[in-house]
N, C-alpha and C positions, 0 to 999 in steps of 0.2 A: 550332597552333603559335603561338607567341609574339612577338611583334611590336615591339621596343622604342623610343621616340622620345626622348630624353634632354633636358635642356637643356642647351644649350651653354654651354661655361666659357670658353670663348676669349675673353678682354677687347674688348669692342668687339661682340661677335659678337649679334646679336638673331634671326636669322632660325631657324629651324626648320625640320622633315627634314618634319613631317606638316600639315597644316589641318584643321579636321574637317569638310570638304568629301571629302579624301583618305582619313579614318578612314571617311567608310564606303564606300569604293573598296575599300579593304581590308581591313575588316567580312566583303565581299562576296566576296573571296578567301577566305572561311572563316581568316580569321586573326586572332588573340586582340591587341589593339591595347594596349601599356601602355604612357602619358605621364606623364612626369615632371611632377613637380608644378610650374608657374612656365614649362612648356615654350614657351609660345606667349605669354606676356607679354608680349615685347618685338615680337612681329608682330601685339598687338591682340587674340589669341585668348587666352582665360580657360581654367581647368581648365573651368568650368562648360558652358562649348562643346563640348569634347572632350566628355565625357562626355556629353553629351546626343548625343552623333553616334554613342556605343557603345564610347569609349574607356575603359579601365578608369585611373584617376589614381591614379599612387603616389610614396611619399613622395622613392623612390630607384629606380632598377634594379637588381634581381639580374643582373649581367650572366652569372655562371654558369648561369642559368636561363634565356637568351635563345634561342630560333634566331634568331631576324633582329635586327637591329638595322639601322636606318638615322640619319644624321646629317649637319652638312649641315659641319663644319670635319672635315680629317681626323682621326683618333683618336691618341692618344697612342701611345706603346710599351707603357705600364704599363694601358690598357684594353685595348688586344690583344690583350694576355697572361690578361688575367681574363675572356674569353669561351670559354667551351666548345669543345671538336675539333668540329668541323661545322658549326661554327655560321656564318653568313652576315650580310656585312656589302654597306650599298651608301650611297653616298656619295663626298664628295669628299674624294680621296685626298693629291694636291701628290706622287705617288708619287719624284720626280725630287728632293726636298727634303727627303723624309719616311723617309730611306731606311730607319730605327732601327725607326719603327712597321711599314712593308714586311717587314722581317725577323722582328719581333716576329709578327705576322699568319703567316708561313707556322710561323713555330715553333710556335705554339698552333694549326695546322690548320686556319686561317680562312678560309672561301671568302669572299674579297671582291671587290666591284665597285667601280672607282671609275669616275667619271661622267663624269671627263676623258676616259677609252678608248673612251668609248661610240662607235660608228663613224661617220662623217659621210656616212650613206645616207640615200636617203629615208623611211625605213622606222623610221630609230632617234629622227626628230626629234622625236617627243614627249618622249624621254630625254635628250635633251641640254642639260645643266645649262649647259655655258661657255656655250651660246647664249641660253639666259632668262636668265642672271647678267649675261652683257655686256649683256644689251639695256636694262637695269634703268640697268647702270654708267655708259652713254653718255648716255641721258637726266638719272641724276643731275651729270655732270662741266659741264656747258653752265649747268645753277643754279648750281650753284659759282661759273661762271665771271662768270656774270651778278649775284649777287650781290655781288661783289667789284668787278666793272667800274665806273667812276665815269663811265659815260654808257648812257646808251639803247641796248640791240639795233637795235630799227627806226628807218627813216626817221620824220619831223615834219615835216609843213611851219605851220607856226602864223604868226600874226600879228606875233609876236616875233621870225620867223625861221625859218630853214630846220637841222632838225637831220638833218645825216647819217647813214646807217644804220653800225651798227659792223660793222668787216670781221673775221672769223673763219675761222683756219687751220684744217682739222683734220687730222693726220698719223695713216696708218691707218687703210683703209675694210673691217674686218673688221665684223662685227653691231655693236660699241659704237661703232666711228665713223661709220657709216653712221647711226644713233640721234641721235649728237652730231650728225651732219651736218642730219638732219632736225628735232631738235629747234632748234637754233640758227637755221636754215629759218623754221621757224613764229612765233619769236620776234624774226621780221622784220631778221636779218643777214644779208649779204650775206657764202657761202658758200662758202669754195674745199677742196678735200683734194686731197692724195696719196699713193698708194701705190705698193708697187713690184712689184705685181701688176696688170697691164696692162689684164686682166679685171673690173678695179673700177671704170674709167671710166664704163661705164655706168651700173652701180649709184649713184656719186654724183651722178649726172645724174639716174638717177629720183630722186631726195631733193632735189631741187633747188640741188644743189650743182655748181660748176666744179670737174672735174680740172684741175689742174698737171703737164701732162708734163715728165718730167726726162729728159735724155738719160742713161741708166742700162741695165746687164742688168735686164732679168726674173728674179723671185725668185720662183719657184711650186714651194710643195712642194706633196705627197701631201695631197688630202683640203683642197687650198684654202686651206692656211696658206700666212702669208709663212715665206719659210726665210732665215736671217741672210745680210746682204751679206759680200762679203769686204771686207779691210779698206780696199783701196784704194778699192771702191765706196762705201765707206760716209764717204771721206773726200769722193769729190766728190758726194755724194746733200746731207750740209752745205754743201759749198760751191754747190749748184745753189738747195738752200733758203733760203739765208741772206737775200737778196734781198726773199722772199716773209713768210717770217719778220718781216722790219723793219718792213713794210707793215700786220702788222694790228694790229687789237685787244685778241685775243685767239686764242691759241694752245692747243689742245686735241691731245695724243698720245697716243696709243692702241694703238701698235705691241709687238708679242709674239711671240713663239716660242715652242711649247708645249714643255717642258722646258729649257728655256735661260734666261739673263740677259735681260732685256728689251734689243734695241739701242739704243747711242746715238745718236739722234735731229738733239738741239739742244745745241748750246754752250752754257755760260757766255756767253760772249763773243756768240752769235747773239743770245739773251735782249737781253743789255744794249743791242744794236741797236735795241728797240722802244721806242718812245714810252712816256714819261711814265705811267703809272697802265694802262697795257696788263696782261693777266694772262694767267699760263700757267699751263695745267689739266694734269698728270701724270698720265694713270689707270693707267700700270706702273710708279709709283713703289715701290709695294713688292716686285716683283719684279729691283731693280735701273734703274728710270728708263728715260725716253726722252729724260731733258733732265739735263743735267748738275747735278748739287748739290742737286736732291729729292730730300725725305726724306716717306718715309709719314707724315700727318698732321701737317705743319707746313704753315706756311705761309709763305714765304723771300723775304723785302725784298731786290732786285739792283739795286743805283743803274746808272744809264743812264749807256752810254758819255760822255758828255759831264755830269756830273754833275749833271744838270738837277731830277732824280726820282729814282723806284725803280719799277721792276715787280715786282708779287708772283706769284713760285712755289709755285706751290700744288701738294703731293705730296698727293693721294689715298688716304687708307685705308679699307679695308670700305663700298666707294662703294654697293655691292646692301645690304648690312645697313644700309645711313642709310636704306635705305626697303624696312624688312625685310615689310611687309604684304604687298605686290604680289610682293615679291622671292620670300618665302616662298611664297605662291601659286602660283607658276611652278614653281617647286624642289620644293616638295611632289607636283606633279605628274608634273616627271620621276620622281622618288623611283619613285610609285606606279606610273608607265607602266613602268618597268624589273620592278620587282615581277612585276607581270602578266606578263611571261616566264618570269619561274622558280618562281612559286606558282600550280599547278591542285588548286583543291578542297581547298586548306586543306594543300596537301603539297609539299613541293619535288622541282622535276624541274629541273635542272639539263641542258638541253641544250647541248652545246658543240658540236654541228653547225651550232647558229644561230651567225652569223656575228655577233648582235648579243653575246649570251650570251659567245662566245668573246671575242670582242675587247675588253669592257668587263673582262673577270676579271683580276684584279691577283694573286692567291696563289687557291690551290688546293691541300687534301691535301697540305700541307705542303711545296711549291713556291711559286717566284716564276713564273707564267706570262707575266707581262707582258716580253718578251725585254730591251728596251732597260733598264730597273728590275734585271732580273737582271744585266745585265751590269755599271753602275754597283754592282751589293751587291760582285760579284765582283772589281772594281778597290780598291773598300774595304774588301775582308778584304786582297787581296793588299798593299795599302799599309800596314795594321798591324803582318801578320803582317813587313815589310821591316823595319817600323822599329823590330816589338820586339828582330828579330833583330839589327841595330844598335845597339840596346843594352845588350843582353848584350855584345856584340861591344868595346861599349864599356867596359863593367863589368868587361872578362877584361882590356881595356890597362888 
């Protein structure tokens, strides 16, 4: 069977589905490995790698000629559509975003996996991509932040004087902020977070970080996400933060909901509370922010209350592709450790008994399997078919 690694067109994007660490993981699955030419350029791996590992390097993909194809942005609508009935895809889907390519996918009979479904057991965690991406994302957000800072992380005590260590928020102790937490740790600041999952106190504490308890509901969904506050919560979770927010540094957010908006976090107005050349790091600015007025890959001057300065807001984009080598090596490995469940001996077996198998499969045999994806398709035909009907409705007055 056929194995396809593509390069990625996504502007920004460098990381890649395979390494040829991976190519022969899956050599070894009896499966025929073809990389795009240029695939692994931007994570440091040459054609000349690959193919020494037993990939075969081509100029392009036949995607009509694929069983598998794995990649690491989701697929377009118009590659979904030019992949073969049976064919299997496994990668990162955004299926909650991506709804056109989701549709496209069950139309052309594509059995795919995205790697956000993949279930959060013991059992799947070699396959779990948001967790090697976030952990990538939270070590890169804290350089950002540190590079922009116009003082020292750690403590000095020198002959010239005593320099104090820089205090650092971080909002969010899922895998990236727990990373941010640690990295920021090591680079000797003095560390606080909060989340509104009760069960992270500790974990911030082993990374050597202070919880901030907020007098707040508990927010614990299924599987260890935070699940969005309601509205009035979420106005005094700001008003509890605001406080802690003025106090530091440097402020790093991290907070997510998987299929939703990112929540708002931080004010405008909170922001401008901080001191002079303080910086705030966005790592869900491109799924809609944790801070008010970030934007993906800018970086946003906020003059302080008192018009003393500016603090820079830094929105975050493709934070795991800035350090697509490492990133890629993780990812490559999900990719493969997923493989390894549905290729024995060079052939697909498609078990949907395994509870990992099931609950990663996004389309299947020309369905939407993934329930909550199907239902958003079925709000979005119904909302068309309303409005074409209103406008015929309109076209008859």
């Amino acid at each position: 069977m056929k194995l396809g690694i593509p390069r990625e067109r996504r502007e920004g994007e460098r990381r890649v589905a395979a390494t040829p660490d991976t190519v022969k993981q899956l050599a070894g699955m009896g499966l025929e490995v073809l990389v795009e030419t240029g695939a692994g350029d931007g994570a440091g791996h040459p054609d000349s790698a690959y193919h020494q590992a037993g990939a075969t390097i081509v100029p392009g993909l036949d995607n009509a000629a694929l069983d598998l194809l794995a990649h690491v942005r989701p697929l377009d609508a118009h590659t979904a559509a030019s992949l073969k009935r049976g064919a299997v895809t496994v990668g990162l889907a955004s299926p909650s975003s991506e709804l056109p390519a989701v549709q496209a996918l069950a139309d052309a009979g594509v059995t795919s996996f995205a790697l956000e479904l993949v279930p959060r057991i013991s059992r799947a965690q070699s396959m779990d991509a948001l967790t090697s991406q976030a952990l990538v994302a939270g070590y890169r957000c804290v350089l950002e932040a540190a590079i922009r800072l116009p003082r020292f992380f750690p403590l000095y005590m020198t002959a010239a004087g005593t320099i104090p260590p820089a205090r650092v928020l971080v909002l969010g102790a899922g895998v990236a902020g727990l990373q941010a937490i640690g990295t920021a740790k090591r680079l000797g600041a003095r560390v606080f977070a909060n989340d509104i999952r009760p069960a992270s106190a500790d974990e911030v504490a082993s990374m050597g970080g202070t919880f901030i308890r907020l007098d707040l509901e508990t927010a614990e969904a299924a599987g260890g996400y935070a699940r969005q506050l309601s509205s009035d919560a979420g106005t005094r979770q700001r008003q509890l933060l605001a406080p802690h927010v003025a106090q530091s540094d440097v402020l790093i957010t991290t907070a997510a909901v998987p299929g939703r908006p990112a929540p708002l976090l931080v004010t405008r107005e909170m922001v401008q509370g901080m001191r002079p050349g303080s910086v705030v790091v966005d790592l869900a600015a491109e799924s809609g922010g944790n801070v008010e007025g970030s934007a993906p890959g800018q970086d946003i001057p906020i003059p302080t209350a008192d018009g003393t300065g500016h603090i820079t807001l830094v929105g975050l984009k493709d934070p795991a592709s800035a350090m697509a080598s490492d990133a890629s090596r993780l990812y490559a490995k999900n990719v493969a450790n997923l493989l390894a469940l549905l290729v024995r001996d060079g052939a697909l077996t498609l078990d949907f008994d395994d509870e990992v198998v099931a609950g990663a499969c996004l389309t299947h045999d020309g369905a939407v399997r993934h329930q909550p994806t199907a239902e958003l398709l079925t709000a979005r035909a119904a909302a068309g078919t309303g409005a074409a009907a209103a406008a015929r409705q309109e076209g008859r007055l």
